[in-house]
C-alpha positions as CSV (number, residue, x, y, z in Angstrom):
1,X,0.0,0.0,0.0
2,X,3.0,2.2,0.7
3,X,4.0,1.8,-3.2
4,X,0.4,2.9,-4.1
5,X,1.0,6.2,-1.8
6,X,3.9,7.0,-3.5
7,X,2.6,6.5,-6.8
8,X,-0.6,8.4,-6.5
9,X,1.3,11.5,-5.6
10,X,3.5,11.4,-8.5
11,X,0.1,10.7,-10.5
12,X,-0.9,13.7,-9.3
13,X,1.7,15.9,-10.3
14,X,1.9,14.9,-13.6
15,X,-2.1,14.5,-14.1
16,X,-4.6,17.2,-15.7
17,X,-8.1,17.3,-15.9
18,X,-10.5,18.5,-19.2
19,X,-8.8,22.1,-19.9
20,X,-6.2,21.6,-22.2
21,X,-7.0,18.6,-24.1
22,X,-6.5,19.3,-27.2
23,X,-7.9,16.0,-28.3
24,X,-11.1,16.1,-29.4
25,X,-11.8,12.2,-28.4
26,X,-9.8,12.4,-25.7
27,X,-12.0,15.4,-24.6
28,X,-15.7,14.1,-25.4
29,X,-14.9,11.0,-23.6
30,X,-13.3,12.9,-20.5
31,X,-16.1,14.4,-20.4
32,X,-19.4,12.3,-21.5
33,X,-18.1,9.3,-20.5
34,X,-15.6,9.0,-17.6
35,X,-16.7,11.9,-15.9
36,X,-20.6,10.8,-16.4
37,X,-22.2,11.2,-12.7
38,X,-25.6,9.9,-14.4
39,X,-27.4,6.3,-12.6
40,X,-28.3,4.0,-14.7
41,X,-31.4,1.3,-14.0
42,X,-28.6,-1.9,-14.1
43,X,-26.6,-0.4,-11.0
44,X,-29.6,-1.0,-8.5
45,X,-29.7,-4.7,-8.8
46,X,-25.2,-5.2,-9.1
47,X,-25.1,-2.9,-5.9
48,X,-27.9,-4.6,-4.0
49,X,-26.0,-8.0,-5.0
50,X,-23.0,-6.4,-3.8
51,X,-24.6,-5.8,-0.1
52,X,-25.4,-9.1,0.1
53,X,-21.8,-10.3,-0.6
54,X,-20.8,-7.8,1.8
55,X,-23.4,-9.3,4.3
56,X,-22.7,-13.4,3.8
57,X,-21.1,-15.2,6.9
58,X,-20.3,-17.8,3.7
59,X,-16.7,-18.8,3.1
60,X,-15.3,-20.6,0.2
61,X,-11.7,-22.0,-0.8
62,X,-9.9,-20.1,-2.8
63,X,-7.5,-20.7,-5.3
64,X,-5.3,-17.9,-6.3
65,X,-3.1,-17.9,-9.9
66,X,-2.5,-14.3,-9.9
67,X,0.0,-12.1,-8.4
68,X,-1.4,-12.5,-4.4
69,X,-4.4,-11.3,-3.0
70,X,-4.2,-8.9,-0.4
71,X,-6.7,-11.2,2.0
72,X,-3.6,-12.8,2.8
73,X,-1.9,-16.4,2.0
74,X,-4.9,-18.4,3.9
75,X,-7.2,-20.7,1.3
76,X,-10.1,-20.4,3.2
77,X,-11.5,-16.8,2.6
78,X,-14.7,-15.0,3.8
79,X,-17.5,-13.8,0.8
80,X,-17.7,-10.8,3.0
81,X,-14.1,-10.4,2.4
82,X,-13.3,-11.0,-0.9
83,X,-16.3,-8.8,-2.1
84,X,-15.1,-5.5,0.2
85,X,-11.0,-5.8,-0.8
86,X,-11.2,-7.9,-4.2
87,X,-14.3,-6.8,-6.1
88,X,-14.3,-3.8,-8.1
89,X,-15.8,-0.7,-6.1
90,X,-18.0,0.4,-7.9
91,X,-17.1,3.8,-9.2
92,X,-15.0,1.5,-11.2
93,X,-17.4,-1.1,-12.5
94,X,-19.9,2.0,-13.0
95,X,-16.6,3.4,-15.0
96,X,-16.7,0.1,-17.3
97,X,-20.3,-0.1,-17.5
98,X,-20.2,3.7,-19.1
99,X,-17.2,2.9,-21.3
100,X,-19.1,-0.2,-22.6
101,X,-22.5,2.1,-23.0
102,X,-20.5,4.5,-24.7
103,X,-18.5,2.1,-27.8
104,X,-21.5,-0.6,-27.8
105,X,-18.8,-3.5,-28.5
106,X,-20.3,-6.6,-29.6
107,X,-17.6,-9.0,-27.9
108,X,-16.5,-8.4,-24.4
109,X,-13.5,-9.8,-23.0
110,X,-13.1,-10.0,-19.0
111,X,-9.5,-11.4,-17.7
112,X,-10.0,-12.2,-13.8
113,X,-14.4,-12.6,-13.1
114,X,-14.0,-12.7,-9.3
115,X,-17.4,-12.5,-7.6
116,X,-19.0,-11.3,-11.2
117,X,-19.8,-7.6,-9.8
118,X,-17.6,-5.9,-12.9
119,X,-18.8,-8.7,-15.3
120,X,-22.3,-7.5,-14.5
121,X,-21.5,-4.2,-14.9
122,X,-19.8,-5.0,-18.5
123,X,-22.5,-7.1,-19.5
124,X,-25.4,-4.8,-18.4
125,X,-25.5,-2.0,-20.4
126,X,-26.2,-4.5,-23.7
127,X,-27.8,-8.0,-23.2
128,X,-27.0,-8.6,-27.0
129,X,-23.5,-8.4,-26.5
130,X,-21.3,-11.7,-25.7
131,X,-19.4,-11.5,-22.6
132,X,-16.5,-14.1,-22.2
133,X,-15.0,-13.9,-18.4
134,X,-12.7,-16.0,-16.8
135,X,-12.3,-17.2,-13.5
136,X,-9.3,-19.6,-12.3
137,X,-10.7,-20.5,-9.4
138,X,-14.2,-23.2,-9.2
139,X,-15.7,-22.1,-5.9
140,X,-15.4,-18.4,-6.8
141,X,-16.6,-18.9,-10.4
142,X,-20.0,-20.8,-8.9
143,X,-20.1,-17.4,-6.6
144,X,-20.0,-15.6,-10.0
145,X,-22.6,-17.8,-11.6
146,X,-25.2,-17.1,-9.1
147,X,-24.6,-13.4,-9.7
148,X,-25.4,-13.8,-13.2
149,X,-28.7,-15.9,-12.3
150,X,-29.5,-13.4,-9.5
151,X,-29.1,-10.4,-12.4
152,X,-30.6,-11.8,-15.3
153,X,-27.6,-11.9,-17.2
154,X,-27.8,-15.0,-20.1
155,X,-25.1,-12.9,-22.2
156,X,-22.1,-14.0,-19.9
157,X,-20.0,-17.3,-20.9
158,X,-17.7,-18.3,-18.2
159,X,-14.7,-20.0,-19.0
160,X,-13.0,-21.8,-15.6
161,X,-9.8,-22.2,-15.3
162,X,-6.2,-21.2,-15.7
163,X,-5.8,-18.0,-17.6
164,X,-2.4,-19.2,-19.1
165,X,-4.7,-22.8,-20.1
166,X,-7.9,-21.5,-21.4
167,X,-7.2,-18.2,-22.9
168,X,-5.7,-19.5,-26.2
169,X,-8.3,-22.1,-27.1
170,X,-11.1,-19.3,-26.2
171,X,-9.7,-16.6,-28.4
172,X,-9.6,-19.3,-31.3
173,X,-13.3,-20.1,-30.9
174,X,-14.3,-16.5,-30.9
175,X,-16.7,-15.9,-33.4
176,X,-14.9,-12.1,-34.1
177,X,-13.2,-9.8,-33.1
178,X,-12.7,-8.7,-29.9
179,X,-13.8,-5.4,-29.4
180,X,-13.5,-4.3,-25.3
181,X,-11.3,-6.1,-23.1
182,X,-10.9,-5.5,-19.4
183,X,-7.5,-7.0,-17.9
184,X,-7.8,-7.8,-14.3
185,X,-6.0,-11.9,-14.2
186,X,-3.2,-10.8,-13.0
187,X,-0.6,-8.3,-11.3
188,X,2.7,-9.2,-12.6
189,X,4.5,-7.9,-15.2
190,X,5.2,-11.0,-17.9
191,X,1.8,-13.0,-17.5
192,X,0.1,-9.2,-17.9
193,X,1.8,-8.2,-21.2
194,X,1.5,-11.7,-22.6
195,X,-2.0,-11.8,-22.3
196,X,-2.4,-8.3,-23.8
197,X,-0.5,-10.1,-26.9
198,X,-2.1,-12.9,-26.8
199,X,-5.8,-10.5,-27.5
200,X,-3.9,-8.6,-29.9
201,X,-4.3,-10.2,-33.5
202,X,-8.2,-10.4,-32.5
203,X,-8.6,-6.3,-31.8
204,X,-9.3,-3.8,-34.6
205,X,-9.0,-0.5,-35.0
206,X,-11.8,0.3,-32.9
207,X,-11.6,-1.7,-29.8
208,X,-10.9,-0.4,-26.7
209,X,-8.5,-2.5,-23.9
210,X,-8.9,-1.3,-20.5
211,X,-6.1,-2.7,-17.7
212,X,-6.8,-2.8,-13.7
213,X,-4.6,-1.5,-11.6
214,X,-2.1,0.0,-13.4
215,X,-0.2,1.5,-10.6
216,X,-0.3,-1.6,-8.4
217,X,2.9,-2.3,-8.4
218,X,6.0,-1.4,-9.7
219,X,6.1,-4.6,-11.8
220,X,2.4,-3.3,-13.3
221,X,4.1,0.1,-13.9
222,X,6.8,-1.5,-16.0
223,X,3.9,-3.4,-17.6
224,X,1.9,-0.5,-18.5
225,X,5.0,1.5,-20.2
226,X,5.7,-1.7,-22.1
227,X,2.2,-1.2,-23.3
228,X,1.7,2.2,-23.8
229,X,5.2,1.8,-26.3
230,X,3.9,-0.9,-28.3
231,X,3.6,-0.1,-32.3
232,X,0.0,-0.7,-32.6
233,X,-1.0,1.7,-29.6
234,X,-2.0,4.6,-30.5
235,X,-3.5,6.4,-27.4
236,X,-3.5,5.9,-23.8
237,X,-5.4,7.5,-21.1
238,X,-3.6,6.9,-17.6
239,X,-6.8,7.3,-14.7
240,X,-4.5,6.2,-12.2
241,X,-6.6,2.8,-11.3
242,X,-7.2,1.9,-14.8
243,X,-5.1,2.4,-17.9
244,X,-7.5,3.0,-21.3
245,X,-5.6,1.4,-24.7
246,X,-6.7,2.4,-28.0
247,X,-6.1,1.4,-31.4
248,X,-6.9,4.4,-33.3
249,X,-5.0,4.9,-36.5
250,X,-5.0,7.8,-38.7
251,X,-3.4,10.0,-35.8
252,X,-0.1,11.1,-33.5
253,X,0.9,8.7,-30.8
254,X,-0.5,10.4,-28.0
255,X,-0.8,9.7,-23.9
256,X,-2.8,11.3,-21.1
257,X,-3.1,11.3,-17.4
258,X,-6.0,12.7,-15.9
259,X,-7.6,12.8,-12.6
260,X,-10.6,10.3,-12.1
């Protein structure tokens, strides 16, 4: 957490707000989309689904394949638990759920399901859309399952899991391309920029990647300068908690970091 002090405050230096862009898509989605304060009907029922999480005296085994959870190293974990430290608050998922309102992408890629909060959120704001989410771990993906039941959310294929087993085989079977993609599997540095690889023959010019925790770490730092230097990205907009990737050709290589 001491690394995440430290890195906020140089975020904040270096980070701007809407006067000055001189981008007008950068701008309009600043504005309209990230900075949208507006409820929409879907956020009643994830919230309410959230409370109850936050309520259970229920505890699963968990088994972890990212980078460590901050719950600690014990297998047996509390739903109360996991849904207040690893779920998605949500001014985040509400963040997503805009973004995805806002593009309309057809295919929806979700590294990392947890407890299904963000995949509702992602899945909500279109039911025609195809969400594909994976979860590593059984008793958390049933957890996430029920969510979907609870929501009314048939758009959602889970695939269980590990990420470094069922990612390739999924991509193939995709029946296009991938057009949002929210990376949240895990917090290292190689297994984070290989699966941003691994998605990238199936994006077009249009799709929009969006990666958790950016700042997490200093090995997630190093992973979000690799990205943001790739050839095929074209613009970047750093929010601090979530890096946004785009593809968009026809212009400057350009990066921004502004204040969410």
């Amino acid at each position: 957490m001491l690394y995440q002090v430290f890195s906020y405050f140089r975020f904040w230096l270096r980070s701007g707000n809407a006067h000055g862009l001189h981008s007008p898509f950068v701008f309009g989605l600043y504005n309209d989309v990230i900075h949208h304060d507006g409820q929409f009907a879907p956020f009643n029922g994830i919230e309410a689904r959230r409370r109850e999480l936050l309520s259970s005296p229920e505890s699963i085994t968990v088994r972890d394949f990212g980078a460590g959870s901050r719950l600690g190293a014990g297998r047996q974990r509390r739903l109360r638990d996991i849904a207040r430290h690893a779920a998605k608050p949500a001014r985040f998922g509400q963040l997503l759920f805009r973004l995805v309102n806002h593009f309309r992408p057809a295919t929806i890629l979700e590294l990392g399901t947890s407890l299904g909060l963000t995949t509702a959120y992602l899945a909500s704001p279109n039911p025609g859309a195809r969400v594909v989410t994976f979860e590593g771990c059984p008793a958390t993906a049933a957890q996430a399952r029920h969510t979907f039941g609870k929501l009314g959310l048939p758009n959602i294929d889970l695939v269980e899991g590990n990420l470094d087993d069922t990612l390739t085989p999924a991509l193939a079977a995709l029946p296009g391309p991938i057009d949002f993609a929210f990376f949240d599997g895990n917090h290292r540095y190689e297994p984070t920029v290989r699966y941003f690889e691994q998605c990238l023959p199936y994006r077009t010019e249009r799709s929009v990647f969006v990666l958790d925790d950016i700042h997490w770490s200093a090995e997630m730092e190093r992973a979000w300068q690799t990205i943001r230097q790739h050839p095929e990205v074209m613009l970047t907009v750093d929010l601090f908690f979530v890096g946004l990737v785009f593809f968009r050709k026809n212009q400057p290589k350009q990066h921004f970091t502004l204040r969410f």
